[in-house]
C-alpha positions as CSV (number, residue, x, y, z in Angstrom):
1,X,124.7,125.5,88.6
2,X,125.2,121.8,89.4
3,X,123.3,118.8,88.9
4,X,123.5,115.3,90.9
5,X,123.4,112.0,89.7
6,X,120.2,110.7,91.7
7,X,121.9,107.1,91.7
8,X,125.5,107.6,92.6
9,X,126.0,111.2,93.5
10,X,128.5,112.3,90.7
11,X,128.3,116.1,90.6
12,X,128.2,117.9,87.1
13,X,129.3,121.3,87.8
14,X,128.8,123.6,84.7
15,X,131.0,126.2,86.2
16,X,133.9,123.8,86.1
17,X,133.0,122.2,82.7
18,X,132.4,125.1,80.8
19,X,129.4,123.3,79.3
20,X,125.8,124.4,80.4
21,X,123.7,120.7,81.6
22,X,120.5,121.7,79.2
23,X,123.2,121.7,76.6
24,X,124.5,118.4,76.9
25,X,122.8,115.5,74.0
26,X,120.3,113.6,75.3
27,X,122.6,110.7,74.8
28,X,125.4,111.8,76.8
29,X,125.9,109.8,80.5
30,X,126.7,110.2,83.7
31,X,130.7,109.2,84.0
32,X,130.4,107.0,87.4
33,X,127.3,105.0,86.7
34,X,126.1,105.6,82.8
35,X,122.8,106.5,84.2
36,X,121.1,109.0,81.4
37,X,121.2,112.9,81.7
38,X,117.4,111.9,83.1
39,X,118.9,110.5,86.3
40,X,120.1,114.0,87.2
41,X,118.8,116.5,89.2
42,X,119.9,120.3,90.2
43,X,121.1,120.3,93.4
44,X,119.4,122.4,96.0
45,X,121.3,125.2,97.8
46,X,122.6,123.7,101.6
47,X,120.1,124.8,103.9
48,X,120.8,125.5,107.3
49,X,121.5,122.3,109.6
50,X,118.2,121.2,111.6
51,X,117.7,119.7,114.6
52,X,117.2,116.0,115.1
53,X,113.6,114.7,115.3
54,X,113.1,113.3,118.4
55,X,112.4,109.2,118.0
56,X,108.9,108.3,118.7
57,X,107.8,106.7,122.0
58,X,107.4,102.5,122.4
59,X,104.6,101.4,121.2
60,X,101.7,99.6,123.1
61,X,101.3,95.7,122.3
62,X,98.2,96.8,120.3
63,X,100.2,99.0,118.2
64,X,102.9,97.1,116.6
65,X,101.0,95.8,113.4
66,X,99.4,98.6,111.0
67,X,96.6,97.1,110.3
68,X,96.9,98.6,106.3
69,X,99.7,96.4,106.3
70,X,99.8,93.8,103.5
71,X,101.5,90.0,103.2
72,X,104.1,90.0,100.9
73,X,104.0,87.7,97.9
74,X,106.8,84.4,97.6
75,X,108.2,87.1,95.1
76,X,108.8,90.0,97.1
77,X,110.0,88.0,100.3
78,X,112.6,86.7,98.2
79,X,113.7,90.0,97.4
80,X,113.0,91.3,100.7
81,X,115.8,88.4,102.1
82,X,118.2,88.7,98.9
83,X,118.7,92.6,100.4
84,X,118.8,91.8,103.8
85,X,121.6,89.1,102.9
86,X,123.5,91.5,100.9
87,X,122.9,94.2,103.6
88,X,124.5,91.8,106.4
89,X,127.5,91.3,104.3
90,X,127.7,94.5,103.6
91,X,128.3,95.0,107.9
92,X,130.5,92.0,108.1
93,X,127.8,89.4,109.7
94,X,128.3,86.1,107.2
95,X,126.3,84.0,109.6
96,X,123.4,86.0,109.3
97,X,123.9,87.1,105.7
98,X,123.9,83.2,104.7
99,X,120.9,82.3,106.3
100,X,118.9,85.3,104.7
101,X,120.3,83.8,101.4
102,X,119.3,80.4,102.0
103,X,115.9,82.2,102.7
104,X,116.0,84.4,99.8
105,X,117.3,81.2,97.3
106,X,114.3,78.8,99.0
107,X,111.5,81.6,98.1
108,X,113.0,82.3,94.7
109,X,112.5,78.7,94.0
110,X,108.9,78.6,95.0
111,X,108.6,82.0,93.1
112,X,105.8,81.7,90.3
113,X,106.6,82.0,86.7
114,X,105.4,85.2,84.9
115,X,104.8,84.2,81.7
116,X,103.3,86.9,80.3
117,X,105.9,90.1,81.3
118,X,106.3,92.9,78.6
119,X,109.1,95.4,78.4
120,X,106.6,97.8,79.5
121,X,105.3,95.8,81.9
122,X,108.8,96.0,84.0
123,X,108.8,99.7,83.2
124,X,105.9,100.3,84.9
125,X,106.7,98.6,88.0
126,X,110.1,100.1,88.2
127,X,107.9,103.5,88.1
128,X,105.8,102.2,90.7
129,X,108.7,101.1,92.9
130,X,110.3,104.5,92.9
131,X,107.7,106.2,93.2
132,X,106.4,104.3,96.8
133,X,110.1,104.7,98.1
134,X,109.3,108.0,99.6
135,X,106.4,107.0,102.1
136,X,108.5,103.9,102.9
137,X,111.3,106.2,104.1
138,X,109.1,108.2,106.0
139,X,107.7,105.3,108.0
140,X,111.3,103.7,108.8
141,X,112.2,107.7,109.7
142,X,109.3,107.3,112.0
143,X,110.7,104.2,113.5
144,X,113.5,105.1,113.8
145,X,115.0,102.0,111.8
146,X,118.4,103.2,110.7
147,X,119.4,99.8,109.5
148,X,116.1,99.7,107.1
149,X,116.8,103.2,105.6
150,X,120.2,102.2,104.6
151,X,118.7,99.4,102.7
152,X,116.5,101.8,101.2
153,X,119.1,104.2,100.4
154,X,120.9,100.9,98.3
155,X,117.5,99.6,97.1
156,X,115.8,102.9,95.3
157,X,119.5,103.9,93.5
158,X,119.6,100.3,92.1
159,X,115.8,100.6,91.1
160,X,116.8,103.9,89.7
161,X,119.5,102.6,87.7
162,X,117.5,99.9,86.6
163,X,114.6,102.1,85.0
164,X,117.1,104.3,83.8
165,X,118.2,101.5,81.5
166,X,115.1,100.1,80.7
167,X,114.2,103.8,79.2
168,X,117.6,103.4,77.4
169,X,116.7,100.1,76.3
170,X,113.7,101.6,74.7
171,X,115.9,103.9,72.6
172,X,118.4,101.9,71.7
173,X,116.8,98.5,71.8
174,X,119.7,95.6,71.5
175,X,122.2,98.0,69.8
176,X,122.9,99.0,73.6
177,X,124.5,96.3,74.6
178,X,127.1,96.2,71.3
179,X,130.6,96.0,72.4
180,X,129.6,96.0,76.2
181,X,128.4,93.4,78.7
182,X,126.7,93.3,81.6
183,X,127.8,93.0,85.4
184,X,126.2,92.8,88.8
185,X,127.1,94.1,92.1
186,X,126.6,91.1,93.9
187,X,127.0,93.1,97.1
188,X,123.8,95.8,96.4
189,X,122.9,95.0,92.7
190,X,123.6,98.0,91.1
191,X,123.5,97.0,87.5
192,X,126.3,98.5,84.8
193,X,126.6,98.2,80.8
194,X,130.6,98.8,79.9
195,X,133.2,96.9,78.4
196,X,134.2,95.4,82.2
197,X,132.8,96.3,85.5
198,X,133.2,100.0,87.2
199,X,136.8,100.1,89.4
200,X,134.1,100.4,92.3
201,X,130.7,100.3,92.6
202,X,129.0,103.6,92.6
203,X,126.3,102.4,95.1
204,X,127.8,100.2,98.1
205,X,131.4,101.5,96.5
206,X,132.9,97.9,96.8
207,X,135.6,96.9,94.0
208,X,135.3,95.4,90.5
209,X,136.0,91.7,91.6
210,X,132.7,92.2,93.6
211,X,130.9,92.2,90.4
212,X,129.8,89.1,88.1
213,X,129.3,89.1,84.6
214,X,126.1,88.4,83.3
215,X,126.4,85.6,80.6
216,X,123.7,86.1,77.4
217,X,121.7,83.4,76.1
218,X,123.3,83.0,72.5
219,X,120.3,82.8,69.3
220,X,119.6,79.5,68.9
């Protein structure tokens, strides 16, 4: 049987490594990425290939805003433009990928403090994230927005990633970082703990120069 790393793809076949995957230590991690064994998931048998949806018609003037739709906090747009930047970078448009950054830096700086955030408190948002990716995808599927599911694709393996070491961080506390540092894709933001940065990133596979080292505050 195999198993699929949900954030970058690595393939554990226990067939070729003579090892059964419920048999691995809770501990062990994925070789790309260093997600945990949680991250993986058995991969499903390829079905047969299906026919393309067909895209939805225009819609009327009176149809373009869902009116469930909600306004995005200064947080979340600077977020929402700190993507799109990297994401016009990523297809070679620095014009375009500068001006979402400008927008991205100006709403970060109007972003309010939270003064009050708890390990658990990121957690639980992460969880929250991940789990509303799927009905996002399903609307851009709808709209046949190919640009916005490849952001997607980027943005839920990075949140993945993320909540895969905040569990970690849980278990291991500080002790996790020992010996390792942390870098930054600044292209998708994948987030790694090593000794120095992945030979490519196992997200938006650009190479190690594209990531920056994460500088701790030292204890006062």
């Amino acid at each position: 049987m195999k198993f699929k790393c949900t954030i970058c793809g690595y393939i554990y076949d226990e067939a070729q490594e003579g090892v059964a995957f419920a048999d691995l230590p809770e501990t062990w991690q994925c070789p790309w990425c260093g997600a945990q064994k949680s991250a993986f998931e058995p991969v499903a048998e390829e079905a047969p290939p299906q026919e393309a949806a067909s895209s939805s018609p225009p819609a009327e003037p009176g149809e373009l805003f869902d009116p469930s739709m909600q306004k995005l906090s200064v947080g979340q747009m600077a977020a929402l433009c700190s993507n799109l930047a990297r994401g016009c970078e990523k297809q070679y448009m620095p014009r375009e990928a500068a001006l979402f950054g400008e927008l991205a830096d100006w709403f970060t700086a109007h972003s309010p403090k939270v003064e009050d955030a708890t390990v658990m408190d990121v957690i639980s948002q992460l969880k929250q994230d991940l789990a509303d990716y799927p009905e996002v995808r399903q609307t851009c599927v709808r709209q046949a927005d190919r640009g916005a599911q490849r952001v997607l694709v980027w943005g839920e393996k990075v949140t993945r990633m993320l909540s895969s070491l905040m569990d970690r961080y849980l278990k291991e506390d500080d002790a996790m970082l020992d010996g390792s540092e942390i870098w930054v894709c600044s292209v998708c933001g994948f987030v790694y703990i090593g000794a120095a940065a992945p030979e490519f990133c196992p997200v938006c596979k650009v190479p190690a120069w594209k990531f920056n080292k994460i500088e701790r505050r030292k204890p006062l």
